[in-house]
N, C-alpha and C positions, 0 to 999 in steps of 0.2 A: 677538189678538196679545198677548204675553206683556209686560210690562213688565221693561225690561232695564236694567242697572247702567250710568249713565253714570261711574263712577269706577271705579278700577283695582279687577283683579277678582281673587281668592285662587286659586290653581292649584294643584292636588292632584295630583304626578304620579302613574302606572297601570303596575304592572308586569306585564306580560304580558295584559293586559287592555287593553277597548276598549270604549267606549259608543257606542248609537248613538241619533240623537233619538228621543222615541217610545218607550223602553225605559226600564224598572225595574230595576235590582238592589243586591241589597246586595254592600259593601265595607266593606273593614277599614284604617283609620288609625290609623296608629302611630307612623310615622316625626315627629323632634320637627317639624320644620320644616311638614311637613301637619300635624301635629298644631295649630298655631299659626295656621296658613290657614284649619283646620275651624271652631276656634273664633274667628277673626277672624267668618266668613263666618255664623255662630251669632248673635253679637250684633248685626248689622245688619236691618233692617226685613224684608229682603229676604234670604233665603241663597240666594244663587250662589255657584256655584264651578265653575271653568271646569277640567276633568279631564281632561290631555293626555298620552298613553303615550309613555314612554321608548323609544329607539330600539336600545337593547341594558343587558340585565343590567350592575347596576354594586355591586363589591364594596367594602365598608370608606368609604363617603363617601356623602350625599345626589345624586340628580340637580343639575344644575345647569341655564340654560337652554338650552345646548348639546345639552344630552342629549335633550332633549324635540324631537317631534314638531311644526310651528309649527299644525297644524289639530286643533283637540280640539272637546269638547262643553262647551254652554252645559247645567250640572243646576243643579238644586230637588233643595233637603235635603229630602227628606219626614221622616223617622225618625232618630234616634240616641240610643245607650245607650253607655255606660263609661265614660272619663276617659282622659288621656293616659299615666296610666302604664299601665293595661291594655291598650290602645289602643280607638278608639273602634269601635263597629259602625253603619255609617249605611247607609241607603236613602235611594239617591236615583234621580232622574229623567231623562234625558235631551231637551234641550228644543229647541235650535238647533246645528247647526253653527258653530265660533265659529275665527275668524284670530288669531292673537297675532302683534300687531304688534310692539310693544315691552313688555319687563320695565321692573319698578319695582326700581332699583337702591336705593332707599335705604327697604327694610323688613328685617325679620327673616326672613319668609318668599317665598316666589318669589307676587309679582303681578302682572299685565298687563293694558295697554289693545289693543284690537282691537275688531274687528267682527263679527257674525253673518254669514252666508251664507245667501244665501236661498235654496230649493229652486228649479231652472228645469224647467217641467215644456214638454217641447219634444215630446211626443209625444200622441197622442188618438185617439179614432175608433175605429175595427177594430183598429189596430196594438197600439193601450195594453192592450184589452180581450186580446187574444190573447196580447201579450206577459206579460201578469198571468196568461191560465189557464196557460201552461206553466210560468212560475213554478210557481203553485200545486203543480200535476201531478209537475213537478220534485224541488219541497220536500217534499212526501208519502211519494212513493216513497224518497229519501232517506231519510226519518226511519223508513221502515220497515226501511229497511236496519244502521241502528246496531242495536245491543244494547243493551238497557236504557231506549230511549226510549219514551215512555209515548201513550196514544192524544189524550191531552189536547190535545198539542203540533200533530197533524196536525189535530185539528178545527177547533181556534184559527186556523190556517195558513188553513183552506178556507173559515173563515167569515168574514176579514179582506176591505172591497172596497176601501178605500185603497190604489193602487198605492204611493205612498210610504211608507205607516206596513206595509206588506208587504215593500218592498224592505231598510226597518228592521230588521223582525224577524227573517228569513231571514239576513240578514249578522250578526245577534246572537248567533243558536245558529249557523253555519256554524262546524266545526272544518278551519280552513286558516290561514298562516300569516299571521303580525300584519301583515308587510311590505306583503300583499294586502290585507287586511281594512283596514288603513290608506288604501290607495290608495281602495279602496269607498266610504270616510266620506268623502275630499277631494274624490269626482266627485258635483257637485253639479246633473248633469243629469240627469233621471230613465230617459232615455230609456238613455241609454251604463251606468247605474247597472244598468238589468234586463238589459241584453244580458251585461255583466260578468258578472250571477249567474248568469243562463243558461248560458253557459258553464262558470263553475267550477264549478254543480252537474251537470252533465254530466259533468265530470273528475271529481268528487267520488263520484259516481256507482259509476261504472266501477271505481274503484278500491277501494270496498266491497262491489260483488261479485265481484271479484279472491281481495279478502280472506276473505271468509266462504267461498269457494269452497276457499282456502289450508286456512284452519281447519278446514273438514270432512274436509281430505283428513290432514292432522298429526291430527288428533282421534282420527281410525281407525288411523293408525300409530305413534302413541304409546297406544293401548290394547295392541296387539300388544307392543311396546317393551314397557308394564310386565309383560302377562302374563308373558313370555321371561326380564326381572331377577327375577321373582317364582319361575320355577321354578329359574333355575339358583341363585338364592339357596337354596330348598330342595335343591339336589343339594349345592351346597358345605357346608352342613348337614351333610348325611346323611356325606358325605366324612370331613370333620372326626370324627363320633361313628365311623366306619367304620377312622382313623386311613390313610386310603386318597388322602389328599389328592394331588394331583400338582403341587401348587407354582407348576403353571403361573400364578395368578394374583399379585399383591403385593398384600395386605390392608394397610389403614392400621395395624395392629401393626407388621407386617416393615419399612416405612418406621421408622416410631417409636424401634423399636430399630436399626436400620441410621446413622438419624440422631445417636442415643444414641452409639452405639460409634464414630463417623466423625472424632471429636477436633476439633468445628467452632469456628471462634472463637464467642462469642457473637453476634456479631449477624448472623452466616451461619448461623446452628442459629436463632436467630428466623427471618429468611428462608426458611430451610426449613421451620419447621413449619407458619408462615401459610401457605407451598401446599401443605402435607398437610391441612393446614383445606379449602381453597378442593377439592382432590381428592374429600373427605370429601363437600364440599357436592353439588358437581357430580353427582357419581355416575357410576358404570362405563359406562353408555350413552353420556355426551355426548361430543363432538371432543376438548371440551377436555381431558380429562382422558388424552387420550394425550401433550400437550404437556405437562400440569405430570410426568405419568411421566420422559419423559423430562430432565426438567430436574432432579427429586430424583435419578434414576438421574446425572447427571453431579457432582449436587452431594456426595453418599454416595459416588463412585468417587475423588474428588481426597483426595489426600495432603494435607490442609491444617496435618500435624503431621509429618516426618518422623522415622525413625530418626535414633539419633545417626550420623554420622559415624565409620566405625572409622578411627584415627588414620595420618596419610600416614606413608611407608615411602621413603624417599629410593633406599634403597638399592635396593628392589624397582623403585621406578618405573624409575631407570636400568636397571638390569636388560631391563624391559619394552621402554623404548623403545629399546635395543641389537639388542632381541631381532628387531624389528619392522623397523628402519627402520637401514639402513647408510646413513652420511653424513649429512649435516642436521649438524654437530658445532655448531654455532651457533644453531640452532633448537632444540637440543634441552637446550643448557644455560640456555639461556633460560626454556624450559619447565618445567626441574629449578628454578632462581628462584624462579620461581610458585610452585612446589609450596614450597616449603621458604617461604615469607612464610606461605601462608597453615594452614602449620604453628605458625608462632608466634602466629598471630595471626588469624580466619579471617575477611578483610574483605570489605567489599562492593564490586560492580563489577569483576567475576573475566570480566573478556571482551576475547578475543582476538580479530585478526583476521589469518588466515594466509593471507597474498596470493600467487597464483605460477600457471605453467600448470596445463593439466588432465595429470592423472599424476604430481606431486611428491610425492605423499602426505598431503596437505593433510586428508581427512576418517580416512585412517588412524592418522594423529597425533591426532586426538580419539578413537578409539578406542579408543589407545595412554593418554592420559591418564584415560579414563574407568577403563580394567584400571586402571592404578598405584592410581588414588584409592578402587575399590572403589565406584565409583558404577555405576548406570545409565549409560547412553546413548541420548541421541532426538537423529534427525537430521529436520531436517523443511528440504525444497529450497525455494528458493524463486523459484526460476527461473521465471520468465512471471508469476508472481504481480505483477496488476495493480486488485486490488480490496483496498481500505484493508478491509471487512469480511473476508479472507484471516486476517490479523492479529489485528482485535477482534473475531470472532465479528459473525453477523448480531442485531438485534433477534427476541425472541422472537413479535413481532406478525407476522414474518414466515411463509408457510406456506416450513415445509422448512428454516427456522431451524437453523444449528450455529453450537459454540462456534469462537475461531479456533482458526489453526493452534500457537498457545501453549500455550494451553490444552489443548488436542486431545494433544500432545505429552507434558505433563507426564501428562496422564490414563495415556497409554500406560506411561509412567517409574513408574506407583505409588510416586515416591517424590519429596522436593519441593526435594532436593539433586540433582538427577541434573545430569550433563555435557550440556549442549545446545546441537548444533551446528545452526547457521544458514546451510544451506550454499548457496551461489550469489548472495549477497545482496546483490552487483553486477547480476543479471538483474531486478529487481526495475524495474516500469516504469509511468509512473502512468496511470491510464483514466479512465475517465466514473464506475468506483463508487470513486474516491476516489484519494489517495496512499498507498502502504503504507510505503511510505519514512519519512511523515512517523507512524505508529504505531509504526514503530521506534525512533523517539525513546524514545519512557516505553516501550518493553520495555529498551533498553539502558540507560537512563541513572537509575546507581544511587542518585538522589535522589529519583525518583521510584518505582522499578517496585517498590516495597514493597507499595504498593497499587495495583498492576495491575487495569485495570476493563474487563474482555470485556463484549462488547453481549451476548453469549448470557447468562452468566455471573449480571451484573448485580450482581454482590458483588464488593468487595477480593478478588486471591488474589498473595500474598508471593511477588517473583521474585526478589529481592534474596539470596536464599540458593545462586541456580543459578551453573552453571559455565558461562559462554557462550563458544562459539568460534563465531567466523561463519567464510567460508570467500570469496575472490574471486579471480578470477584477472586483474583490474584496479581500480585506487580511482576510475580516472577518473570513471564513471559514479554513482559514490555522490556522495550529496547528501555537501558538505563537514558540517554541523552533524550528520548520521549519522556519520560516518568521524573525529569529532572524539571519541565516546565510544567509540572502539574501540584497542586498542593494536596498531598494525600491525607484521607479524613477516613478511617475506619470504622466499618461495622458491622461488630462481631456477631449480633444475634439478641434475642430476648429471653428474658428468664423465663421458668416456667408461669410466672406468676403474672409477666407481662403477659406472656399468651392469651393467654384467660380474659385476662382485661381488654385487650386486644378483640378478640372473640366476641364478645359478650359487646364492645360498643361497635362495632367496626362488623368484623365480619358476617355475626350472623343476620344484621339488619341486613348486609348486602346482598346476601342469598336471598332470605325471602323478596327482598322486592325484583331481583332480578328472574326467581319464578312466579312472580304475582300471587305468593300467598303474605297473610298478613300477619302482626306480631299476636292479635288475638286465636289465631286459626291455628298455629305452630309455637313451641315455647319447645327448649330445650333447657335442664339443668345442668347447674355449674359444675356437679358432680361427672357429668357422663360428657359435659366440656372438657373438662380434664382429665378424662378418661382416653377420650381422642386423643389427647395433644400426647399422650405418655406413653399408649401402646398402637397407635396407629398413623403418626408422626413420629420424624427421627432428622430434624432440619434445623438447622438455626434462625429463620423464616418462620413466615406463616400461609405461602404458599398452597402445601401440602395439606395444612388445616383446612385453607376453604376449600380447596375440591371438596375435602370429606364430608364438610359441614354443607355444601352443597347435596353431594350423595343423601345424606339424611335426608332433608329436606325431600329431592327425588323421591325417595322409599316409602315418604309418607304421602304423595300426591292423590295416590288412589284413595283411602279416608278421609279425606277434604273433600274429592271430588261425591265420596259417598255420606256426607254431611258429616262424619264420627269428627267433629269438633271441639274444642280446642286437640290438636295430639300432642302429646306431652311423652318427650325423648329420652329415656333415663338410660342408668349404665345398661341393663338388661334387654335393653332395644339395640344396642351398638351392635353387638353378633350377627342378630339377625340380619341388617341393615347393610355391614359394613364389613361382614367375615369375620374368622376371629383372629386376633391380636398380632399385630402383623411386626411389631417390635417390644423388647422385653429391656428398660435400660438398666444395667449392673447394678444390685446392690449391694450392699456388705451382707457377710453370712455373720454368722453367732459367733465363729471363732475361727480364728488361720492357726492351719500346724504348721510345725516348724518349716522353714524354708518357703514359707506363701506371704506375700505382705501387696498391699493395696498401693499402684501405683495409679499415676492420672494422665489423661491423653488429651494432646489437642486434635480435631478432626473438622474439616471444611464443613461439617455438620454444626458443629459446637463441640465442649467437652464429653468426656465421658472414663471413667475406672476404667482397669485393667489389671487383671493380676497377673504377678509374678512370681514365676514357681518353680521350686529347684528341688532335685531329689540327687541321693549319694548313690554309688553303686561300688563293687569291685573292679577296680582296675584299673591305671599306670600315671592318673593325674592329668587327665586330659580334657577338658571342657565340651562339654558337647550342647549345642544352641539350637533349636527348634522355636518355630512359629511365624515362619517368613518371615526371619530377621533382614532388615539395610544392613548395609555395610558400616554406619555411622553406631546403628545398635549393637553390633558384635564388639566393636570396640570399646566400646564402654561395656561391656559384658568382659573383656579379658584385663580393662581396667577396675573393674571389680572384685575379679578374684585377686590380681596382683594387690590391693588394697587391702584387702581380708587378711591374706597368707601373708603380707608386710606386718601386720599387727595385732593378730588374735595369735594369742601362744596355745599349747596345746591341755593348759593348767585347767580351762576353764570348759567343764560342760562335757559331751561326748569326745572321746579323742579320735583325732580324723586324720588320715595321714595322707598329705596331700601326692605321697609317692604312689600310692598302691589303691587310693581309688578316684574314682572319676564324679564329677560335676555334672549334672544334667540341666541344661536351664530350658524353661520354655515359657510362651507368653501368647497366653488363647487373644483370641482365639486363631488358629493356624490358619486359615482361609484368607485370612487378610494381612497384604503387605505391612509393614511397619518397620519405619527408621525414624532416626531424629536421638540427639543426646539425652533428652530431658528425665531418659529412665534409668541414668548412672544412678540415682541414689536410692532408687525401687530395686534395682537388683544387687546394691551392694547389698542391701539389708536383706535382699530374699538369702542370698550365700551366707551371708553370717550366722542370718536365724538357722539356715541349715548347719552349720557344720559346728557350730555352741549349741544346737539343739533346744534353743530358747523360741518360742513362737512371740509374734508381732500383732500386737491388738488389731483386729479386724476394725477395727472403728479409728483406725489411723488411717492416712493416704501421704502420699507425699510424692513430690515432682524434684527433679534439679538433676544438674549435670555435674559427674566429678572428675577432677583431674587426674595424675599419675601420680602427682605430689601430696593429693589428698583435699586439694580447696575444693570447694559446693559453687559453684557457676551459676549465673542467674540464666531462665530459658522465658520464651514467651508462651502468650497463651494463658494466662493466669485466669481472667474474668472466665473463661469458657471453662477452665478447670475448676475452678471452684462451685462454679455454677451447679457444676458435675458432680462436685463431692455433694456440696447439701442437697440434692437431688437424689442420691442413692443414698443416704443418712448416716454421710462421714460427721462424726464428732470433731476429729482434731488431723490439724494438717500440716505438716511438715513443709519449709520452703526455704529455698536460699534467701541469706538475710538480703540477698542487693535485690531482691525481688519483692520487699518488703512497701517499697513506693508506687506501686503496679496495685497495693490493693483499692487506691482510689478510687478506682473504674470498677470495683465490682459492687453490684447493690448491696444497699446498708441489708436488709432481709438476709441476705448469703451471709454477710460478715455476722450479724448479730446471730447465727447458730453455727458455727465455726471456732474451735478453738486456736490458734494460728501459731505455731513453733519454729523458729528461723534459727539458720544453722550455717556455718563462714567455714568448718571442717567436717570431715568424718567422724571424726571421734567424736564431735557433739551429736552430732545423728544415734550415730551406734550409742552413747551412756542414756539418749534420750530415749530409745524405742525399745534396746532392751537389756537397759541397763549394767552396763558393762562397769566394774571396778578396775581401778588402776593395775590388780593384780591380775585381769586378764590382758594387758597391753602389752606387744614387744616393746622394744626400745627403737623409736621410729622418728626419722626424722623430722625435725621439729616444722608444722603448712604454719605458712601464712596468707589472709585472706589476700588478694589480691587486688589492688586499686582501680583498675579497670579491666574491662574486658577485650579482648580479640575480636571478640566474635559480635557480630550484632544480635537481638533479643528477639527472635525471631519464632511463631509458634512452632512445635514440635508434634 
């Protein structure tokens, strides 16, 4: 038995290394702090030093005792040559199993007290003897199985009869992982120690004839593999001298110059030559070099230096968008804006967002500004798109990797100014592979997307220069912090009278030349035009019109083809053609009885009437609401009756006793949802006309939302509602007065048949519609109109 250090002992830690008792090797000390323990451990009678392996690689700093392993080996210095600043080279010994109990916190270098571990040897007899020859047997065949191991190793192996200083050896040379070979050294029965190696050299086993099995079969088909690069290198050769080449390949030249002439910033022309390097290395056989192909092929195809811009044309663009697009007068001088700013000046953050139904024109208006400006145009949808890599391209570790759809876009635009439209960008919805919403951030927001960073990409590419128009036909659904870097530009729809016009320049020439008949050969009147647009359309668009107006066209293909020319399409052809009348929109009747009054609606369509209609019944004063009411509807339904019963007395009209009967309201048609406030002052007035028993001139309409105190609230939606009134041939329209500056936006045609009545209370409603004297009023508290609103103006 060895004589061992009863004082604290110098600890040298082991990177990726492992001693085990019974074993010789050399090692290399360098590090200062081992260096200080080597030569602590040097000047004592005795050199020990207790060598315990770190539990993972550690960069920029010494192990500490943390890091260390707490079961190491007790070695004997035999040998060492050098000095600390070369570092030293020692042989040493492995001698005991050793515990580290506790570090010496007050040295220079890491020392500790603990204990040795004694060997338990708990097996004997038959079992030890047998469990040693399969060792053996084991470790032999093994070692015949590496490459490069020498015969010395297996003899040494066979002539060893210590089961322990065998068990030593065999886990010395075993190449398996530290975590195990660690576990090996801490199991200090001999018996559990052999079954352990038995085992992993079994697995160890198996897995080097796997391998050499792998290797012989790659061995044989990478000789095949070189001969094949070996001839067709000789055929591209002969090519070359033959001037016969066929281009099909890209040699690292055609990169080189492609890269040269691609105008890349600097550090994207570095990026791209290190993978014409790595291409170079690789060679034409490997996988990878179809991946860096294509990654130089996307980086050599981006515009990363546009043409100049040829200078905007004010005059031309109106022109264009005159050309393209009747009506919009307020969309489009908005547009003309844009353009003439960044005439004077050409800034960054050029992104619209034109909100409105499907059919307004919405993507054709980016088309129209791409002509004006003499750009490109890419539109890329984005509707369903629910993967954040959609956006920034996938990583290139991916198999089947692309760049996004930004990227992707501009590739197609070859050019790094073009118009790019975003269109659908309310569909956008988030999944399991990310939010795309939130990657829209740094594509729109002009402080950052100067240097836009695709995962494909992997480099800067400058967006800060492009003309963005997204496209939505609601904000609701947009993240607000998206919809805060977008300038929102609405549109609501066309009147009936734009349609027409519409029609008549625009769409029906586009039908016929799109079936190759002519305007001699087919004519449709403007009567049975507008006949379409009223009872077989129901859009705020013109969409829907040209299918139809296509369908016509179809219907008559067979009488052209049978010479019966010009055909001539009137109202009386539609049925046949087209079925019959597939929408009917509300008009006023001759006259509303009591308790019916004409309210107005807004609908992602456009507008449209609604009535509302209240009948009395026997029974305890309880309101009953029908017509697939919201919840926002009902409310203003129970703030109606409370409005009534606050101030009609029982003086005037039939007497109604709000104890002993009931309220009935309903609002057709039932099959269709409806919420929104804007019909507080349609059903105050329907309850009132009921229960005074006074009817409400059918040729009135009216919108607006009322409080509990009695104020008339301004709502949105107005140009679509009114639209709506002179389109079912409302005379006169009731409105909140704050809504009185909203009639700007509706055409002068609407306004000029329109009587328009604005109203800041109740009680001007109620004297206005039917007439109510001071003598039918409670005593109620006194509304004031109110200065602003709460709420935003929002349609209903």
């Amino acid at each position: 038995m060895k004589t061992l250090p009863l004082q604290p002992t110098p600890v040298i830690p082991m990177r990726n290394m492992l001693l085990f008792p019974g074993q010789t090797v050399p090692i290399v000390v360098g590090r200062p702090r081992s260096c200080l323990a080597l030569e602590y451990a040097l000047n004592q009678s005795s050199p020990w030093v207790i060598l315990a392996t770190q539990k993972r690689e550690l960069t920029g700093s010494e192990p500490g005792p943390d890091d260390l392993f707490r079961v190491g080996v007790l070695a004997r210095i035999e040998r060492h040559e050098g000095s600390s600043e070369r570092a030293y080279q020692v042989i040493v010994t492995g001698e005991q199993r050793f515990r580290i109990e506790r570090f010496d916190s007050n040295s220079d270098f890491l020392r500790a007290y603990g204990e040795t571990l004694e060997e338990v040897i708990d097996v004997e007899g038959e079992t030890l003897r047998a469990l040693t020859v399969n060792l053996k047997q084991l470790g032999t065949e093994v070692l015949t199985l590496i490459p490069g191991s020498g015969d010395q190793l297996a003899t040494l192996l066979s002539s060893i009869e210590d089961p322990v200083l065998l068990t030593h050896m065999v886990s010395q040379n075993l190449e398996i992982k530290l975590s195990r070979r660690q576990e090996i050294l801490e199991t200090t029965s001999l018996k559990a120690r052999l079954l352990t190696l038995l085992e992993v050299l079994v697995q160890y086993r198996e897995e080097l004839k796997l391998q050499k099995e792998i290797n012989q079969k790659l061995s044989g088909k990478l000789g095949k593999q070189q001969r094949e690069a070996l001839l067709r290198e000789q055929i591209r050769t002969l090519q070359e001298e033959l001037d016969e080449s066929n281009g099909g390949s890209r040699s690292g030249s055609d990169y080189q110059e492609k890269i040269k002439n691609a105008d890349m910033p600097e550090e994207v022309q570095k990026v791209a030559l290190e993978q014409l390097q790595r291409l170079e290395a690789v060679g034409q056989q490997s996988p990878e070099s179809h991946v860096i192909r294509n990654y130089l092929d996307l980086l050599v195809a981006l515009p990363w230096n546009g043409r100049a811009s040829a200078p905007i044309d004010l005059e031309q663009a109106r022109k264009i968008l005159d050309e393209d697009h009747y009506g919009l007068e307020k969309i489009k001088k908005r547009i003309l804006q844009h353009l003439a700013i960044l005439k004077l000046k050409e800034k960054k953050g050029n992104i619209l967002l034109f909100v409105g139904p499907p059919g307004v024109g919405k993507t054709s208006l980016g088309k129209s500004i791409a002509r004006s400006m003499g750009r490109q145009f890419v539109r890329v949808s984005l509707g369903g798109v629910r993967d954040d890599a959609e956006i920034r391209g996938h990583r290139r570790t991916y198999v089947g990797a692309l760049p996004g759809r930004i990227i992707d876009g501009i590739k197609r635009a070859r050019e790094n100014k073009p118009v790019f439209m975003l269109d659908e960008i309310d569909k956008m919805t988030r999944g399991w592979g990310g939010d795309p919403a939130a990657s829209m951030l740094e594509v729109l927001d002009p402080e950052q997307n100067s240097k836009f960073l695709d995962h494909y990409l992997d480099v800067p590419f400058d967006l800060s220069k492009i003309f963005f128009i997204a496209t939505a036909n609601t904000t609701d659904s947009i993240p607000a912090p998206l919809l805060d870097r977008m300038e929102v530009i609405s549109l609501s729809g066309y009147t009936t009278a734009e349609k027409l016009h519409i029609s008549r320049t625009h769409l029906v020439p586009k039908q016929l030349d799109e079936h190759g008949v002519t305007a001699d050969q087919w004519k449709i009147s403007e009567e049975a035009q507008l006949n379409v647009i009223n009872a077989y359309t129901r859009e705020a668009g013109v969409r829907e019109l040209q299918r139809q107006l296509g369908n016509l066209v179809r219907a008559s293909a067979e009488k052209i083809l049978n010479g019966e020319v010009p055909v001539h399409i009137d109202i009386p052809h539609l049925e046949e053609a087209l079925g019959p009348a597939k929408f009917r929109h509300e008009s006023v009747a001759p006259s509303n009885p009591p308790g019916v009054v004409t309210g107005l609606a807004w609908t992602p369509m456009g507008g449209d009437i609604l009535y509302i209609e209240s009948s009395r019944m026997p029974g305890k004063g309880q309101l009953l609401l029908t017509g697939q009411l919201g919840d926002v509807m009902r409310e203003s339904a129970q703030i109606a009756l409370t409005l009534v019963r606050s101030r009609i007395g029982h003086t005037s009209g039939t007497p109604f006793s709000y104890e002993s009967e009931d309220v009935h309201l309903h609002v057709p048609a039932g099959a269709i949802p409806k919420d929104g406030p804007s019909a507080g002052v349609a059903m105050l007035a329907s309850i009132a006309s009921l229960i005074l028993n006074r009817s409400v001139s059918s040729k009135i309409a009216m919108t607006g939302e009322v409080t509990l105190r009695g104020a008339v609230m301004p709502v949105g939606g107005i140009k679509e509602k009114m639209i709506a009134a002179h389109r079912a041939g409302i005379e006169t329209v009731l409105l909140p007065k704050r809504n009185e500056h909203d009639l700007k936006d509706v055409p002068q045609e609407v306004q000029n048949s329109l009587r328009f009545i604005f109203a800041d209370t109740v009680e001007e409603i109620l004297t206005q519609i039917l007439d109510i004297t001071a003598a039918d009023w409670h005593s109620a508290p006194q509304t004031h109109p109110r200065s602003s609103s709460a709420f935003p103006d929002t349609p209903h």
